[in-house]
N, C-alpha and C positions, 0 to 999 in steps of 0.2 A: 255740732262741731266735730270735723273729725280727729280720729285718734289714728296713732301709730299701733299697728298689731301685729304681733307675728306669728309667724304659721307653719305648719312642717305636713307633710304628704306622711299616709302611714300606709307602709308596702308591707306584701306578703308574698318572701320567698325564699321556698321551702328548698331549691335548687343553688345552694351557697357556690359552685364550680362554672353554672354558667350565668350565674348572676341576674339571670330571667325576675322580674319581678310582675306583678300586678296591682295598682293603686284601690286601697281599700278602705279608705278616709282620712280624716283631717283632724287637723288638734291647732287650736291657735288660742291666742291670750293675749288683752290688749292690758297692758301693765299698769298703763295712767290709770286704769279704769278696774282693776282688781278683779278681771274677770278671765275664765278659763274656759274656752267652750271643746265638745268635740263630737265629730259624727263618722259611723263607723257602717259599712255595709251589711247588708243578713248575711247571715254565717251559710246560708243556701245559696251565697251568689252561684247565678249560676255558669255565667262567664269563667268566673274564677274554678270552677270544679270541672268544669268541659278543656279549661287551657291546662292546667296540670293534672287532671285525671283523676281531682282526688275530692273526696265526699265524705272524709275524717276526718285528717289534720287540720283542716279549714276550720270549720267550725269548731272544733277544743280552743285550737289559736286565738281566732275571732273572742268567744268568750273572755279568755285571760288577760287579750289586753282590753278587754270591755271595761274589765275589773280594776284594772291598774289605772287607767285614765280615770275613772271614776274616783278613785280613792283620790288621784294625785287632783280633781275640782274639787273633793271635799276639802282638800289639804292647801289650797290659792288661795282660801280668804285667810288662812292665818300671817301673809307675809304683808310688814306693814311697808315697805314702802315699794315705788314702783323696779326700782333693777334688783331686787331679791327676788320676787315674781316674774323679772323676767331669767334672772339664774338658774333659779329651778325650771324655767321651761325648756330651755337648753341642754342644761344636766340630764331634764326628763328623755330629749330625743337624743341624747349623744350615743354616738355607736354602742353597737353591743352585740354580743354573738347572738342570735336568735335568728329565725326565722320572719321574725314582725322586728323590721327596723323603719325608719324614719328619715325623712329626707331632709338636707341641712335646712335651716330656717332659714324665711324669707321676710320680707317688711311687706306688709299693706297698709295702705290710709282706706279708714271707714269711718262713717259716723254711727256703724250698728254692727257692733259685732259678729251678734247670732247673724245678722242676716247675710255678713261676708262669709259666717260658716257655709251656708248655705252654698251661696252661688259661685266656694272654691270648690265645695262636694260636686256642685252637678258639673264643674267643669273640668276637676282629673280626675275623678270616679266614676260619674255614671257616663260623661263621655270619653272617657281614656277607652284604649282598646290594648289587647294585650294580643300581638301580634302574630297572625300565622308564621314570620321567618321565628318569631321565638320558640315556638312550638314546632315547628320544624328543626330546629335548632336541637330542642331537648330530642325526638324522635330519632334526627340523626345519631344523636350519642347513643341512645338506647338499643341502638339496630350494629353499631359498630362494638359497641358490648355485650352483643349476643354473637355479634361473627367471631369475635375474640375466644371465643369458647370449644369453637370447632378449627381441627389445626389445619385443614385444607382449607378452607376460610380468611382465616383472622389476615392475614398478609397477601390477600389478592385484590383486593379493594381499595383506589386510592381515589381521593375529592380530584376531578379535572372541570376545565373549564373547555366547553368545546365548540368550534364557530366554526362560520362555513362564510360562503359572501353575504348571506341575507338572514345569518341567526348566529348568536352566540349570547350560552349560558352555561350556568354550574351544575354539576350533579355531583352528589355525595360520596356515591358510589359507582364505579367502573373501572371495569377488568377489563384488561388489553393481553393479546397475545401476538408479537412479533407485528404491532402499531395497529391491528385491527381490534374493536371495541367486542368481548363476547358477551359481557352484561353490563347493564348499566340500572342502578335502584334510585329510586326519587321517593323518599317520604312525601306523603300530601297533609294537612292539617285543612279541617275546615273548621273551623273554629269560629270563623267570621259573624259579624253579629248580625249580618242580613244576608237573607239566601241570595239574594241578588249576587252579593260579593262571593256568596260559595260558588255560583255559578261562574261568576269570571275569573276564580283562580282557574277554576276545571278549564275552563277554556283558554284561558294562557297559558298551561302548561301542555295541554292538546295539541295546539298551532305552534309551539317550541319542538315538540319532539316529532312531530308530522312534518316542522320543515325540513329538522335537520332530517329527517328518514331520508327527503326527498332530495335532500344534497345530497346522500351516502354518506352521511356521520358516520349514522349508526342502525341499524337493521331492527325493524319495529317488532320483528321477533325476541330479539334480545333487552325489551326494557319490560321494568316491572316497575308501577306506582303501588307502593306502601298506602292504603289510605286510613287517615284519623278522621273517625267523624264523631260527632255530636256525642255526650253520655246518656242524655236524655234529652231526646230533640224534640221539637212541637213540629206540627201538622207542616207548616212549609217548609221547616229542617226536613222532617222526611221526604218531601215531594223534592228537594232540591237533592239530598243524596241520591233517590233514586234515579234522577234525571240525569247525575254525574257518573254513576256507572252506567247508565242505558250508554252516554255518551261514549266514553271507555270502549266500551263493547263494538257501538258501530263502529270506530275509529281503529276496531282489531289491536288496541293497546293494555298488555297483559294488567291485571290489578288486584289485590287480596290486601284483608285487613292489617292492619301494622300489629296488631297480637298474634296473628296467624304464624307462628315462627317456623312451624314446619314447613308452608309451602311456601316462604321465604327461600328457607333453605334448601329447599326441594330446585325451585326454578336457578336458583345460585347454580347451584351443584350441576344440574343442566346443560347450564350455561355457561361451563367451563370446562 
């Protein structure tokens, strides 16, 4: 017979200003049924530490709320009836400052709890994807928080959006001088979870700025891609990076790491 259950998403994000988050398991409790389940990702994900860059805070995180959830199943068989059980599972996810918050509850009908644990895990967890514009997103900030630091810098740089008859798009960064463009920066994020997909950003963002070249946007001399790749990439991560700067290269489109601050700065200064 089935039961009413309900269930809350449990995000990890460490970026409270752009709100960036990544799904990292589930927590549900079917009330009728006095039961409290939850499944949480390895604190190794590696999705999660290649999108936000990070291979501490995760895992501590991960743990603490291991422990909390844990304690709060030990603590669901003492409430006797069904909407006290469902009280505290609400209370449990209601907002809170932290890092690991929880998404509003939702309703499912199941006739097996665990097994709906299950197949909501493998359907916002292990198939969510946490987005290259996210992570572009955060890079953008981080590159505009390093111009801010240099005073010929910080105030030359404004986000435009640029088109011609047969292209238009955004870039983050570009410097104009009396309506001609002398730099233009574009973060890249490969972050994708198959090299295939790394391959086709490479290549959408190749055939974006190769056409506007070829309208006279903007002069293929004067752009620089920012590139994020992998923390720790496997064998066809590597083969697809190297095949995105080979690409870069023949295409004569300037490119250096997005940690690289110097020769960010170096082509900036250049380029104005």
């Amino acid at each position: 017979m089935t039961t009413p259950c309900l269930y809350s998403i449990v995000r990890y994000a460490p970026y409270a200003e752009t709100e960036e988050f990544a799904n990292v398991g589930v927590v549900l409790c079917a009330p009728k049924l006095g039961q409290f389940h939850f499944q949480l990702t390895q604190g190794n994900n590696a999705r999660v530490k290649n999108f936000f860059q990070d291979e501490i805070i995760f895992p501590h995180a991960k743990d603490a709320i291991a422990r909390e959830l844990k304690f709060a199943q030990e603590q669901s068989c003492k409430f006797t009836t069904p909407e006290r059980l469902a009280n505290f599972f609400n209370y449990l996810i209601g907002k809170k400052e932290s890092i690991i918050h929880f998404s509003p509850a939702r309703v499912v009908m199941s006739d097996c709890p665990q097994d709906m644990l299950a197949a909501l895990f493998d359907k916002f967890v292990n198939h969510s994807e946490v987005t290259k514009e996210s992570r572009e997103a955060i890079l953008t900030r981080e590159l505009k928080n390093r111009f801010s630091h240099y005073n010929d810098l910080k105030n030359v740089f404004k986000k435009e959006t640029l088109g011609g008859e047969l292209t238009r798009f955004s870039l983050p960064f570009v410097a104009r001088q009396e309506g001609q463009i002398l730099c233009a920066i574009k973060p890249l994020a490969f972050v994708q979870d198959k090299p295939e997909k790394m391959m086709e950003h490479c290549d959408s963002w190749t055939a974006k700025i190769l056409r506007a070249t070829s309208e006279k946007i903007l002069s293929l001399s004067n752009v620089l891609f920012t590139i994020d790749a992998p923390r720790h990439p496997n064998d066809l991560e590597v083969k697809a990076m190297r095949e995105i700067r080979k690409t870069f290269n023949e295409k004569g489109i300037n490119h250096v790491e997005h940690t690289d601050e110097a020769s960010i700065v170096k082509f900036a200064r250049q380029a104005i």
